[in-house]
N, CA, C and O of each residue as an XYZ file, in Angstrom:
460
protein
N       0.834     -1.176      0.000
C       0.000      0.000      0.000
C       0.885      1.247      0.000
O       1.783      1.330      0.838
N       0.658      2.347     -1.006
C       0.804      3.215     -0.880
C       0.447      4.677     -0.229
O      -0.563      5.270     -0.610
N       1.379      5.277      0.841
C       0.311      6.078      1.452
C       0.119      7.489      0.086
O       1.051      7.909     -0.600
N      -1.198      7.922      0.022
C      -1.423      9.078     -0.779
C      -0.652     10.223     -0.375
O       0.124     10.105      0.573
N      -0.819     11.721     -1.206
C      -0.324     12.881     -0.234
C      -1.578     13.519      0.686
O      -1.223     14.499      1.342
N      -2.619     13.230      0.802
C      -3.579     12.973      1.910
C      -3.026     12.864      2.812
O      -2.715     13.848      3.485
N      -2.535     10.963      3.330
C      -2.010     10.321      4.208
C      -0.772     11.040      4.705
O      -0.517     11.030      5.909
N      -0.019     11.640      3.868
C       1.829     11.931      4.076
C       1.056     13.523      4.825
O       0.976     13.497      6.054
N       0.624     14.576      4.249
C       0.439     15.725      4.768
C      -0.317     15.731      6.045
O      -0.072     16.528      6.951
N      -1.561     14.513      6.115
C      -1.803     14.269      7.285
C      -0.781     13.971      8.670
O      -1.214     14.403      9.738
N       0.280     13.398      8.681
C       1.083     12.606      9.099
C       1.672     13.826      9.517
O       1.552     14.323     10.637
N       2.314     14.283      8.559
C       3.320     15.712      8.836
C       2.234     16.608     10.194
O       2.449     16.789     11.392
N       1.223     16.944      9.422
C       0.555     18.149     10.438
C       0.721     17.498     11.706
O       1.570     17.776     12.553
N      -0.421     16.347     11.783
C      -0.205     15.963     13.448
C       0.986     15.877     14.221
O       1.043     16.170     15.415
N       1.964     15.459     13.509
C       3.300     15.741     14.316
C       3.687     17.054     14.373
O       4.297     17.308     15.411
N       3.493     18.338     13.329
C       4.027     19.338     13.842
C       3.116     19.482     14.788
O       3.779     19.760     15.787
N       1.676     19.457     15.168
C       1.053     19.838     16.170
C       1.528     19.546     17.388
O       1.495     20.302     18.359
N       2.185     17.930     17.336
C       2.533     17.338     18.621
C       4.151     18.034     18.995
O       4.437     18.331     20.155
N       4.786     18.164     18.243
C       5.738     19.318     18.471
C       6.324     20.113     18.720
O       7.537     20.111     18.928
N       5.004     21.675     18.784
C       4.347     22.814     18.777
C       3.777     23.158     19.633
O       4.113     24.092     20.361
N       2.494     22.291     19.779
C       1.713     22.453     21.637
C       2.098     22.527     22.666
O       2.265     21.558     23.405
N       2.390     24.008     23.029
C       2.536     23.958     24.040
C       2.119     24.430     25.251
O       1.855     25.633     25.264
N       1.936     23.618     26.626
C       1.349     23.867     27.832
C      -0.802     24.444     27.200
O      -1.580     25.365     27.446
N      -0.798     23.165     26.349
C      -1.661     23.348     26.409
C      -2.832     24.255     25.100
O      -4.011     23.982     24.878
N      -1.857     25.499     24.344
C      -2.151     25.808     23.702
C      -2.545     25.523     22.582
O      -2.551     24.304     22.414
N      -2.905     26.136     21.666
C      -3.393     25.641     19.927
C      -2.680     26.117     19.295
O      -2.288     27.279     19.187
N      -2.339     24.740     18.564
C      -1.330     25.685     16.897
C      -2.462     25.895     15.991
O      -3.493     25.234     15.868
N      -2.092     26.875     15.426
C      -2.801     27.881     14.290
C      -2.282     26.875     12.907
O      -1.217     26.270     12.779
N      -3.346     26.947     12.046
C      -3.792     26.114     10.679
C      -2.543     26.486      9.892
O      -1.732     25.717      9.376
N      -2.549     28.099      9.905
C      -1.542     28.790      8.940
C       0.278     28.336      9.324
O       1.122     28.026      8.482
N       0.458     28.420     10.681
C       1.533     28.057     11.034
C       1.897     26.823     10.446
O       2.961     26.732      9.833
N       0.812     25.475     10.617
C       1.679     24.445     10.235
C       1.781     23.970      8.795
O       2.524     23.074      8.396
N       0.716     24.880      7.884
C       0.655     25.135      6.829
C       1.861     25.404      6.139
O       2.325     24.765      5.195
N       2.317     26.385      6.682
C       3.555     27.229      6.369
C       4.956     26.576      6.569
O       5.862     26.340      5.769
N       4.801     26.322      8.170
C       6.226     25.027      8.592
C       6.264     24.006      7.324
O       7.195     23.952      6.520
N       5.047     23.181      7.286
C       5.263     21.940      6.481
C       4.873     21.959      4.877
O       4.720     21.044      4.068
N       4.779     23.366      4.766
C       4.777     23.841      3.098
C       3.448     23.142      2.245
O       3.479     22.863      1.047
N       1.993     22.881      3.389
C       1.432     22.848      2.651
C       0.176     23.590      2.517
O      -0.160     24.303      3.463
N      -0.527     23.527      1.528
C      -1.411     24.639      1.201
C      -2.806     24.738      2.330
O      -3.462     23.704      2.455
N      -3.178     25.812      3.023
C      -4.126     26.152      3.837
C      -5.343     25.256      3.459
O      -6.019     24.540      4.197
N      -5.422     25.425      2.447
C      -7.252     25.054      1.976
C      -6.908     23.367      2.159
O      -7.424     22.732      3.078
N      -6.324     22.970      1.540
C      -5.868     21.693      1.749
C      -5.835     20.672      3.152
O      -6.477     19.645      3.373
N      -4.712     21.464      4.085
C      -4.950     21.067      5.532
C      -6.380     21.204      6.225
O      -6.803     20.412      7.067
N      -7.078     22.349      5.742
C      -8.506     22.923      5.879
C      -9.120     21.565      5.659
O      -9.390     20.806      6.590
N      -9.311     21.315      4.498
C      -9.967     19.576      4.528
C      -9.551     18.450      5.364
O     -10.263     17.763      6.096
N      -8.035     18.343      5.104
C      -7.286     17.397      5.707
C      -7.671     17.511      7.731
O      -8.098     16.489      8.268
N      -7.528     18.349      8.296
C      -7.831     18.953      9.686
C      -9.581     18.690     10.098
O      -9.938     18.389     11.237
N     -10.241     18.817      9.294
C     -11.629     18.549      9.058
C     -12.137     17.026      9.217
O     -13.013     16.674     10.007
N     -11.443     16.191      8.340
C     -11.373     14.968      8.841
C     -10.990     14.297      9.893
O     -11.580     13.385     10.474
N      -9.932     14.804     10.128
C      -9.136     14.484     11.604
C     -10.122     14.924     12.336
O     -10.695     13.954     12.832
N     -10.626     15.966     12.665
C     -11.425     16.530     13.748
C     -12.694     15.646     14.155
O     -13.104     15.380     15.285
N     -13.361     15.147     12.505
C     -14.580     14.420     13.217
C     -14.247     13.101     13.203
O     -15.257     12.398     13.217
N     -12.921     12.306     13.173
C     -12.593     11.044     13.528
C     -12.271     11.148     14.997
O     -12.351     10.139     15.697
N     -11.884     12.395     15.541
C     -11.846     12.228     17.217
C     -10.531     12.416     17.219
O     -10.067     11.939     18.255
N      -9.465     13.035     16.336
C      -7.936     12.915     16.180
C      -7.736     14.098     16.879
O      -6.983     14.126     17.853
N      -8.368     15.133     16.459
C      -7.758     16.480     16.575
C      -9.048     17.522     17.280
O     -10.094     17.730     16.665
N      -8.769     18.104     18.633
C      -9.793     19.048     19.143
C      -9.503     20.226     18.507
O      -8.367     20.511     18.126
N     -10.766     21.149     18.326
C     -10.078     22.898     17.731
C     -10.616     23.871     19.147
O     -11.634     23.764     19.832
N      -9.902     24.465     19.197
C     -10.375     25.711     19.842
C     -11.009     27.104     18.778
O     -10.563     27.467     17.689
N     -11.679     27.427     19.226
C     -12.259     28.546     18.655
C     -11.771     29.972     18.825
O     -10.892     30.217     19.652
N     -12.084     30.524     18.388
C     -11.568     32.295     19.042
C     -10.490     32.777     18.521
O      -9.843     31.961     17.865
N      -9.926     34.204     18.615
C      -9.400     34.711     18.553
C      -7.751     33.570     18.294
O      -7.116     33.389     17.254
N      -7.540     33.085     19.498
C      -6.330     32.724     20.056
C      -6.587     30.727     19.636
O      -5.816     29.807     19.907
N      -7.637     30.681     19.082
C      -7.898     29.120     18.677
C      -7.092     28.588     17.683
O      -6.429     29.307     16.936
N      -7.105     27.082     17.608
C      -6.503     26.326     17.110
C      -6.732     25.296     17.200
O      -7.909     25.032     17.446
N      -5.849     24.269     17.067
C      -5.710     22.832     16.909
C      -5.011     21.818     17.853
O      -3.805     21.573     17.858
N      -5.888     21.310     18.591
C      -4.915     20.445     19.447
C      -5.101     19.084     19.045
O      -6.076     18.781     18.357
N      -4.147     18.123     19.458
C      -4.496     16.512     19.449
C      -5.375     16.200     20.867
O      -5.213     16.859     21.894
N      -6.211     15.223     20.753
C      -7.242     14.785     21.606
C      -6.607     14.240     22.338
O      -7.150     13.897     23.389
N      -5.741     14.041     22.207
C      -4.845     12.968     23.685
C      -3.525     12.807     23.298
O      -3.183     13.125     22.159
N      -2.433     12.177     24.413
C      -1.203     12.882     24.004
C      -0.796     12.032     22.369
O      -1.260     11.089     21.729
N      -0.060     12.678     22.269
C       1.045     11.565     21.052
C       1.180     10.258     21.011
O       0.951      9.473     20.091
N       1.622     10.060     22.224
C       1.862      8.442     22.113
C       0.914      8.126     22.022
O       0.886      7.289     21.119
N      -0.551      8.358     22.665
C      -1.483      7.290     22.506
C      -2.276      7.372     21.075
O      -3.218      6.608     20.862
N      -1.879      8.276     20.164
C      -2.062      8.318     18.682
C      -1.758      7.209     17.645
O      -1.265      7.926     16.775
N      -1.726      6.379     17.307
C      -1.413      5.142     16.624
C      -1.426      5.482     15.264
O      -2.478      5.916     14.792
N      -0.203      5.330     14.390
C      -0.117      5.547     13.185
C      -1.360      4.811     12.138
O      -2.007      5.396     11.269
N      -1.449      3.382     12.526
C      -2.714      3.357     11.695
C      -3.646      3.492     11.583
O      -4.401      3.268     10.637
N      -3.872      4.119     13.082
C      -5.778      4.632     13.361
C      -5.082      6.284     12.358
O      -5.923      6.455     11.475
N      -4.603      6.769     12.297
C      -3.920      8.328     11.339
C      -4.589      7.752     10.024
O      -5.627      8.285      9.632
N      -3.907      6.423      9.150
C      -3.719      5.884      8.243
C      -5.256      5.843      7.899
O      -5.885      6.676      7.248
N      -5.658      4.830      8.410
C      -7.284      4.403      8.399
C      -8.363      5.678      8.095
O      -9.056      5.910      7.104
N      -8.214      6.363      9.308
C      -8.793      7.806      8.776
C      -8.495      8.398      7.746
O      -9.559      8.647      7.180
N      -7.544      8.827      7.081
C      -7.179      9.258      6.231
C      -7.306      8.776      4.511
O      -7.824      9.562      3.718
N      -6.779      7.407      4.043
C      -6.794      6.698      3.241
C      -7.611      5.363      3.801
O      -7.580      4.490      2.933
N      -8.203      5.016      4.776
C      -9.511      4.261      4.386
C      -8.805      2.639      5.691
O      -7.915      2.592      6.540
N      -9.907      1.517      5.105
C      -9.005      0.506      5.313
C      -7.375      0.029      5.131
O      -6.788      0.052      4.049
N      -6.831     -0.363      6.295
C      -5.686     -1.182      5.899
C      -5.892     -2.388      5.974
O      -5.429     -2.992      6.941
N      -6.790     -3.217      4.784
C      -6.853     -4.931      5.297
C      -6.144     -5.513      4.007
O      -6.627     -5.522      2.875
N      -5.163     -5.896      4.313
C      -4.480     -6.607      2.925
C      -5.412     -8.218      2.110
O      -5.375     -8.567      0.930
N      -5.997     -8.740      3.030
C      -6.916     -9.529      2.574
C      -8.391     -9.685      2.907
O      -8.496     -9.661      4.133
N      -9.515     -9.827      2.349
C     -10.813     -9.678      2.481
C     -10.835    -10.608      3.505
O     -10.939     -9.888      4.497
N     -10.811    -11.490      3.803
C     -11.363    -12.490      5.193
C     -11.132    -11.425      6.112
O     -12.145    -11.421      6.812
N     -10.521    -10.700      6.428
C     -10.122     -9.929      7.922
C     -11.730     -9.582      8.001
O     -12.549    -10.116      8.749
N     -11.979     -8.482      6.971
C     -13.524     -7.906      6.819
C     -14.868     -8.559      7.122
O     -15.734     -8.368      7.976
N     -14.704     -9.467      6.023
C     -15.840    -10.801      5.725
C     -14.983    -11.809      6.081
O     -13.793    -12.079      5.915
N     -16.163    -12.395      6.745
C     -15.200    -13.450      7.625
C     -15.490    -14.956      6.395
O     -14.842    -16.003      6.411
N     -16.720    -14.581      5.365
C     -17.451    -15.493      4.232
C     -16.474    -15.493      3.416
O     -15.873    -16.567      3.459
N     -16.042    -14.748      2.675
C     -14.939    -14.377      1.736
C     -14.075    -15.630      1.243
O     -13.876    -15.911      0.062
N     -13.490    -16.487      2.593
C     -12.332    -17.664      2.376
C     -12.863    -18.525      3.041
O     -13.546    -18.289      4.038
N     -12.552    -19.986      2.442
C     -13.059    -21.309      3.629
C     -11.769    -21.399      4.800
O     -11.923    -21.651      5.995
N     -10.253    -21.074      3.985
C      -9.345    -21.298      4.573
C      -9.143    -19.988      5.726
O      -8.099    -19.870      6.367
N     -10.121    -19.196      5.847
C      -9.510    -18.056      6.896
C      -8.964    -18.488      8.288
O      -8.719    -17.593      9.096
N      -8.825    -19.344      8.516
C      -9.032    -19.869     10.128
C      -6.985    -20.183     10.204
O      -6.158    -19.660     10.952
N      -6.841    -20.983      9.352
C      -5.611    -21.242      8.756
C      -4.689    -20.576      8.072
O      -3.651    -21.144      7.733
N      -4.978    -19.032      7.712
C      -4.523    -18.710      6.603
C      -3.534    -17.387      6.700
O      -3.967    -16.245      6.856
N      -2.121    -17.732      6.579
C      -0.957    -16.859      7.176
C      -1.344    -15.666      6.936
O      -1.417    -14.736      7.738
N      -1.800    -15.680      4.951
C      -2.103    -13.997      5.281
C      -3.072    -13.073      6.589
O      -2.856    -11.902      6.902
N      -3.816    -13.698      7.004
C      -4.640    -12.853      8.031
C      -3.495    -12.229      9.127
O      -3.452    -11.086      9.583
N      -2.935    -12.931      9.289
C      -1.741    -12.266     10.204
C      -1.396    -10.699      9.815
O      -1.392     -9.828     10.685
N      -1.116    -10.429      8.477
C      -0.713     -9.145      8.489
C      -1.591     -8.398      8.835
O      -1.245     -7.251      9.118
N      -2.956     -8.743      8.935
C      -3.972     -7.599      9.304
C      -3.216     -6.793     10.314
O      -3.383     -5.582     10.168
N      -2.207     -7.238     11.574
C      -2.096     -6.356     12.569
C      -0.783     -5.385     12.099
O      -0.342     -4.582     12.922
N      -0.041     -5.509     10.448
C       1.064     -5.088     10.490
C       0.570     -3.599     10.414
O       1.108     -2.663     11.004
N      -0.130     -3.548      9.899
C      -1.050     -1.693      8.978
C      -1.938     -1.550      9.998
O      -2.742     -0.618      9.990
């Protein structure tokens, strides 16, 4: 799987956020826009998604911004991934469990936990 530039600009922001925050405050859209060279309207969508997957809180106001919902570490790159570019299931049995007779047995299911 390839991650999109969706996935990659996603990736970038939340870490500059996790970065940046500090004691609490909000980084501003434009700032990390600017740090990570990518376009406002863009993160604007990208930040939008994050927000109603539960990734990212905003503050409002004057002095508002963007925080992560909980610290860093407990952020998991493929719950980022998933939101962003969709499923990571390399084979249909993970999903549908109907799909294969052999799912029970079948090495590929293992990678489900690599993504």
């Amino acid at each position: 799987m390839k991650i999109s530039t969706k996935g990659r600009y996603g990736l970038r922001a939340l870490m500059d956020i996790a970065m940046h925050a500090r004691n609490g405050l909000p980084v501003f859209l434009a700032d990390v826009a600017r740090r990570q060279d990518i376009s406002g309207k863009y993160l604007e969508q990208i930040f939008s998604t994050l927000h109603r997957a539960g990734l990212l809180n905003t503050v409002r106001g004057r002095k508002g911004g963007y925080l992560l919902s909980r610290p860093p570490e407990k952020i998991r790159l493929k719950e980022i991934i998933t939101v962003l570019e969709g499923s990571c299931t390399l084979v249909d049995c993970v999903t549908d469990q109907a799909a294969c007779a052999k799912r029970e047995k079948c090495a590929a299911r293992a990678t489900y936990g690599l993504c």
